[in-house]
DRENKEFI-406234 format. One record per residue (C-alpha): x, y, z; residue in three letters. Coordinates in steps of 0.02 Angstrom, whole numbers, plus 50000, padded with zeros to 5 digits. Layout:
// residues N
XYZALA...
***
This chain:
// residues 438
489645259749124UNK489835246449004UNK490885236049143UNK489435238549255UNK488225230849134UNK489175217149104UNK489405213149286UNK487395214149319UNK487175202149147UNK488275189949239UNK487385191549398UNK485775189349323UNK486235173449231UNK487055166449415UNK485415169349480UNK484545159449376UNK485575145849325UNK486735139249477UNK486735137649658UNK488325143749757UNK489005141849931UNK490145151249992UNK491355146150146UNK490935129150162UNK492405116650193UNK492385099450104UNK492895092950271UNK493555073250303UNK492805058850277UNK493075042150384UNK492965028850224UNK492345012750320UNK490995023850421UNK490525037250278UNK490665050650456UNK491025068050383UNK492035081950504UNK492315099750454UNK493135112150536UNK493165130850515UNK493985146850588UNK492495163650603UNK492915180250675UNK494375190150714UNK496135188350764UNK495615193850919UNK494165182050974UNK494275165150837UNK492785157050812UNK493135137250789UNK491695127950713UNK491795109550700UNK490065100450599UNK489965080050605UNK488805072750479UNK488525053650508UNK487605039250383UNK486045034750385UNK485745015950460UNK484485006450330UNK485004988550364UNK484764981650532UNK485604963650577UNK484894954050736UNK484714937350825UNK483154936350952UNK483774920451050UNK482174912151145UNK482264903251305UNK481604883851282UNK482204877951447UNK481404866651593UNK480754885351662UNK479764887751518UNK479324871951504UNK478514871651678UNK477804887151686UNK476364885951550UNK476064902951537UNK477754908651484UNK477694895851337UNK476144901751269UNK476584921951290UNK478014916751177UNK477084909251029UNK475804922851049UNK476794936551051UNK478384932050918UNK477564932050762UNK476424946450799UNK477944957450857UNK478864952750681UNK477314955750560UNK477284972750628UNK479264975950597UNK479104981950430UNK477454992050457UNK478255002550591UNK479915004250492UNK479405004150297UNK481125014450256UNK482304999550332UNK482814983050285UNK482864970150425UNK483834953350424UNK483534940150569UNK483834923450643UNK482554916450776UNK483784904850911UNK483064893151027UNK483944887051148UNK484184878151327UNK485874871351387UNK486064866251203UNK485414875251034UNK483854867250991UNK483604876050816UNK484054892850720UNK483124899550580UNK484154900750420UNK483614910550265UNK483674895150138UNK483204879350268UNK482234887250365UNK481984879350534UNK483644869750535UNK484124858250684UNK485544865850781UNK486684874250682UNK487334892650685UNK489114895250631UNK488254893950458UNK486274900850485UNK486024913650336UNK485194929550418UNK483384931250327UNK482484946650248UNK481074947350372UNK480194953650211UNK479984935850137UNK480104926150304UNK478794933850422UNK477644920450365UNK478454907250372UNK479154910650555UNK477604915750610UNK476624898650552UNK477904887650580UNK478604894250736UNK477104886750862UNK477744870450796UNK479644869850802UNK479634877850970UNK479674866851090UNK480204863251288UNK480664851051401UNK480534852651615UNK482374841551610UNK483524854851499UNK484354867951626UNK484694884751575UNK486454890951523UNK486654907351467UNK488234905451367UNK487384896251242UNK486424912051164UNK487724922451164UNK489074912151070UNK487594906350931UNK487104924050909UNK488984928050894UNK489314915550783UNK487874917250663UNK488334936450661UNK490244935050638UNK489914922150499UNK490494926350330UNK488854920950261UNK488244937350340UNK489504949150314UNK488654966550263UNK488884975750098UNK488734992450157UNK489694994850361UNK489095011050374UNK487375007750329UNK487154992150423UNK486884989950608UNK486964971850717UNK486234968350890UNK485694953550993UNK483984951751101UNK484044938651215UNK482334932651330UNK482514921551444UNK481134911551592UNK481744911251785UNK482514896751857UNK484254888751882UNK485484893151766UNK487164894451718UNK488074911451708UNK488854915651537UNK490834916751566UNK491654933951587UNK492654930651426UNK490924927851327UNK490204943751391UNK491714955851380UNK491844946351176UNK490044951251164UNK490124967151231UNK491454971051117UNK490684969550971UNK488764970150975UNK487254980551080UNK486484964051185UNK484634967351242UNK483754954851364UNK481904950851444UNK481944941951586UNK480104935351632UNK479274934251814UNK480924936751890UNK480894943152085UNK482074957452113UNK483264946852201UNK483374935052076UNK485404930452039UNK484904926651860UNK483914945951865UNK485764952751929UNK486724940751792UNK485694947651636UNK485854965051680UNK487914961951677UNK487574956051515UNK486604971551456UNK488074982051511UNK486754987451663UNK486085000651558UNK484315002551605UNK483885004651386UNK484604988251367UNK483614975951500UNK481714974351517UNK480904962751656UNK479214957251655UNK478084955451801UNK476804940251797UNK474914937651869UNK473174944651889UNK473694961951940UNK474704963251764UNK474444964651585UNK474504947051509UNK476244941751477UNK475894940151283UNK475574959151279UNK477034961051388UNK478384952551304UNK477814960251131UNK478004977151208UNK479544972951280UNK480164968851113UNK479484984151015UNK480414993451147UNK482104984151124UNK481904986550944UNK481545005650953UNK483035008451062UNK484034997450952UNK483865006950804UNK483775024850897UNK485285021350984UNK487095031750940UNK488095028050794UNK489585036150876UNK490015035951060UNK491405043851141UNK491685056451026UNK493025067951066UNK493835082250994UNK495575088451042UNK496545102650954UNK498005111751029UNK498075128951032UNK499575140051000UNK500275150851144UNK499385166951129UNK497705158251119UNK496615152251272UNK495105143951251UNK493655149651316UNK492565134251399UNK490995143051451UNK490795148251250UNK490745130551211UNK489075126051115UNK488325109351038UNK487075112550915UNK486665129150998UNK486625121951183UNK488175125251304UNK488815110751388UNK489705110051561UNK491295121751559UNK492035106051697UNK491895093451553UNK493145100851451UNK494885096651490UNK496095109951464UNK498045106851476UNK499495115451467UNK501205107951354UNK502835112151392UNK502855124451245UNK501875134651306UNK500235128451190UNK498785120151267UNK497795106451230UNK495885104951246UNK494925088851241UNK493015089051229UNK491675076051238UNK490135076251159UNK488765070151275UNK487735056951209UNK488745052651061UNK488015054950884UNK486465050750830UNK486355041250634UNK485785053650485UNK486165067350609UNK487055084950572UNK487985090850730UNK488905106850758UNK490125112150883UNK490715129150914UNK491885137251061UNK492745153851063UNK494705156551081UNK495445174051147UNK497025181351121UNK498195182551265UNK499665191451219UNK500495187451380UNK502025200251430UNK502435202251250UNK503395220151264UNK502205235251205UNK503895249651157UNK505385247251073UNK507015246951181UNK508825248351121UNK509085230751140UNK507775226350992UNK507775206951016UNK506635200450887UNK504925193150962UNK504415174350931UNK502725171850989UNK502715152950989UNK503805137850934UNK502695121950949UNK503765106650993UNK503525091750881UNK502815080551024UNK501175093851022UNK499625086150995UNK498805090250834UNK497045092450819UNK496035072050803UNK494295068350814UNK493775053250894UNK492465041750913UNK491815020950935UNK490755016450795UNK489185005250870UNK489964990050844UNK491134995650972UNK492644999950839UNK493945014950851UNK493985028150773UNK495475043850748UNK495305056650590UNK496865069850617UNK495945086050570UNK496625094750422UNK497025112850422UNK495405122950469UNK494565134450358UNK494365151150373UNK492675155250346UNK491875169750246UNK491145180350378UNK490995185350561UNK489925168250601UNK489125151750506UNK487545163150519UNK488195174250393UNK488665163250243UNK487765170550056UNK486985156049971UNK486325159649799UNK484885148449762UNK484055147149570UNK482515151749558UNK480975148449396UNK481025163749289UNK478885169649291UNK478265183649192UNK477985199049295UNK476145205949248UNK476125219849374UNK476065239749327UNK477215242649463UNK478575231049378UNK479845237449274UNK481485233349195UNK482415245149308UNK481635238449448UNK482325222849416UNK484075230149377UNK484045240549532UNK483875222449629UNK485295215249542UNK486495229449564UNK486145226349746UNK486385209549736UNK488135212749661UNK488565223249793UNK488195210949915UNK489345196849838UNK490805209049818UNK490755211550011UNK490765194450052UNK492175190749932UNK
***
């Protein structure tokens, strides 16, 4: 009896002093992108549970060029020029109303067939130079971009158009050492590029696969027809992913361009800093011989993907290998979990004993067998591999039933109906629960 008291006395202090979780791996962390994996083993021997949860960063610091179009296009076409100066400085004061929680570091490129200026955070409105241009806080710069801007941006009916010229000053002014960020898995880099119709010319392959490589390029491409080669050239350059191009119509049956192009930009911006964190993420493990997985039990945060997007291979050993994708990659400050089903196939193991007895070895992996990895390209286009470590076995049948003991404020109980064995009673119970899921 004693024992029993002293058991409920330590229960009650647990209650009310700590917090405990029980069955929860510490998992791996990837260092450079702060990306946390666990993975965890539920169920029987008979029917496995693997459980796989990816926690990612949250993105606070957000790195970006918006390179303007000052070329003879603009410069003849009135209209465009003034939806520019109207719309710029109204779509930046508005940056850090709509995202008070982030930190936002820019430079504002003009350019033509030449770079006619780039905003740096200590000159200012420079003349043409980038491979040094100090990203600014848009915090202490919105004004003076916005009231200088009007002035400095200028355009002239003889410069021609060529589209290399953005993308190797936003490259360089992002690649620069000057703006090399503190924190990589807190900071994300993109480029937004807007750009008048006309002749132009195209930005080398090289230029666009370096670009691609490395950074998310967004562009607006104003009163373009649909046939326009320059229309075809800056969707190549946006990867032709429909988030990542934006042309605007011009004319009495539209909105005014101004109101346009501001949109256009809010909606770059949103889908800049909504986009994935992780793409191609992949998950392989091998199985050992008496296991099978089970693709239709596959789920991704509750919701079963398509059993034909899992691929499934038999080694020479007699394991298999499965490889699955997650669709969409991973989102930042995101918790995702993963969770499939394996079944036991004993195969033609024997079932009675013969006179020969030969001892039974269910399965001898060869070293050349994949062991489990988790994969995945950060946004700046980077790869990724974490080898999984050894996978936990969980406390109970699922996730679901994990005991988490949470403390709790200690309030005098004024009701008749309370008593001091009441509250016992509730403890012992408690106990009994934690000795079953131990």
């Amino acid at each position: 009896m004693r024992n029993l008291f002293v058991k409920i006395a330590i229960l009650v202090i647990l209650t009310f002093i700590i917090s405990i979780n029980i069955g929860i791996a510490e998992g791996r962390q990837e260092p450079k992108t702060n990306l946390i994996i666990t993975n965890e083993v539920y169920g029987s021997s008979l029917k496995p549970e693997l459980v796989y949860n990816i926690k990612t960063p949250k993105i606070i610091d957000y790195d970006f060029v918006l390179a303007i179009d000052s070329s003879g296009s603009i410069a003849e076409e009135k209209y465009q020029r003034d939806a520019i100066v109207e719309a710029l400085p109204v779509f930046l004061r508005e940056i850090p109303k709509n995202y008070p929680d982030a930190n936002f570091n820019i430079s504002i490129v003009s350019w033509d067939d030449n770079i006619d200026f780039s905003y740096d955070a200590e000159k200012g409105f420079n003349a043409n130079e980038t491979s040094n241009a100090k990203l600014a806080d848009l915090n202490r710069s919105t004004n003076d971009i916005s009231n200088n801007f009007v002035n400095r941006f200028s355009t002239l009916e003889t410069e021609g158009s060529d589209i290399s010229v953005p993308i190797k000053a936003s490259l360089d002014i992002l690649d620069s050492e000057a703006n090399r960020p503190n924190d990589y898995h807190k900071n994300k880099r993109f480029i937004i590029v807007v750009s008048g119709n006309g002749e132009f010319k195209p930005a080398t392959d090289e230029l666009i696969r370096k670009v691609q490589g490395k950074y998310e390029i967004y562009v607006i491409g104003m009163d373009m027809s649909l046939k326009s080669e320059l229309r075809k050239h800056l969707k190549k350059i946006a990867e032709n992913n429909d988030k990542q191009y934006l042309f605007l119509p011009a004319g009495d049956l539209y909105p005014p361009l101004n109101v346009s192009l501001e949109s256009a930009l809010r909606s770059h911006l949103r889908n800049a800093t909504n986009s994935p964190v992780a793409r191609n993420v992949k998950i392989t493990e091998s199985l050992y011989c008496y296991y099978t997985l089970d693709p239709n039990s596959v789920r991704i945060n509750g919701m079963p993907i398509d059993a034909s997007s899992i691929n499934i291979r038999p080694n020479g050993d007699g394991t298999q290998t499965f490889e699955l994708e997650i669709p969409g990659g991973l989102m930042p400050n995101s918790e995702t979990k993963i969770t499939l089903d394996v079944n036991f196939d004993p195969g033609y193991l024997p079932v009675t004993i013969t006179e020969d007895r030969k001892p039974i070895t269910l399965c001898s992996p060869k070293s050349d067998t994949p062991t489990g990895k988790f994969l995945f390209d950060w946004f700046n286009r980077e790869h990724f591999e974490l080898i999984l470590e050894k996978a936990e076995r969980g406390t109970g049948i699922s996730p679901s039933n994990r005991l988490t003991i949470q403390s709790v404020n200690l309030k005098r109980d004024t009701t008749k109906n309370s008593s001091l064995l009441e509250k016992f009673i509730k403890n012992l119970s408690l106990l009994r629960i934690l000795q079953l899921q131990y």
